[in-house]
Steps between C-alpha positions, in 0.01 A plus 500: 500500500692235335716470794231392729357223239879379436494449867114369528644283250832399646305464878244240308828352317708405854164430664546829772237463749499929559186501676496474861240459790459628838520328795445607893679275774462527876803405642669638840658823518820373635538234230396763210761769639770225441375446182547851452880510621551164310347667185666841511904264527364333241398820276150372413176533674305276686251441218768355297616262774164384569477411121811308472422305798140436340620440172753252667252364716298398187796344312557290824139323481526427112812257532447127572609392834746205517269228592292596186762488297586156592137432493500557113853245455375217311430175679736239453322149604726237743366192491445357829721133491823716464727534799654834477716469781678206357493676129689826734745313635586303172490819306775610813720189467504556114603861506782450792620190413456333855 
């Protein structure tokens, strides 16, 4: 009896999620019997690759995409009556020597 509240315990310590849920999929029969022959190389079932791909699937959506990251840079302001070509080129000249 100890042993299962050590584990209760440890479970609620690493945050284990140990409770899972049932789901039914329709999907074709070809596609599931390569599933099958893709899960049986593998050693795992087809439950367990279905919730790695979900679980991945999840993680994907939760990052930022590139545009929103550079979305959230901070503004820097340019005023309008400088010529940045010029201030390029003399920035050029400076660095090579020309």
């Amino acid at each position: 009896m100890r042993m299962i509240y050590f584990y209760a315990y440890l479970c609620k310590l690493l945050q284990f999620n140990t409770m899972k849920a049932r789901l039914n999929i329709t999907i074709d029969a070809p596609l599931l019997a390569e599933v099958k022959k893709v899960a049986y190389k593998q050693k795992t079932s087809v439950s367990e690759i279905v919730e790695n791909y979900l679980s991945t699937f999840v993680k994907m959506k939760k990052r930022k995409t590139l545009t929103e990251l550079i979305d959230e840079l901070p503004k820097k302001y340019i005023s309008e009556d400088r010529d940045l070509i010029d201030e390029y080129y003399q920035a050029k000249l400076k660095k090579h020597g020309l």
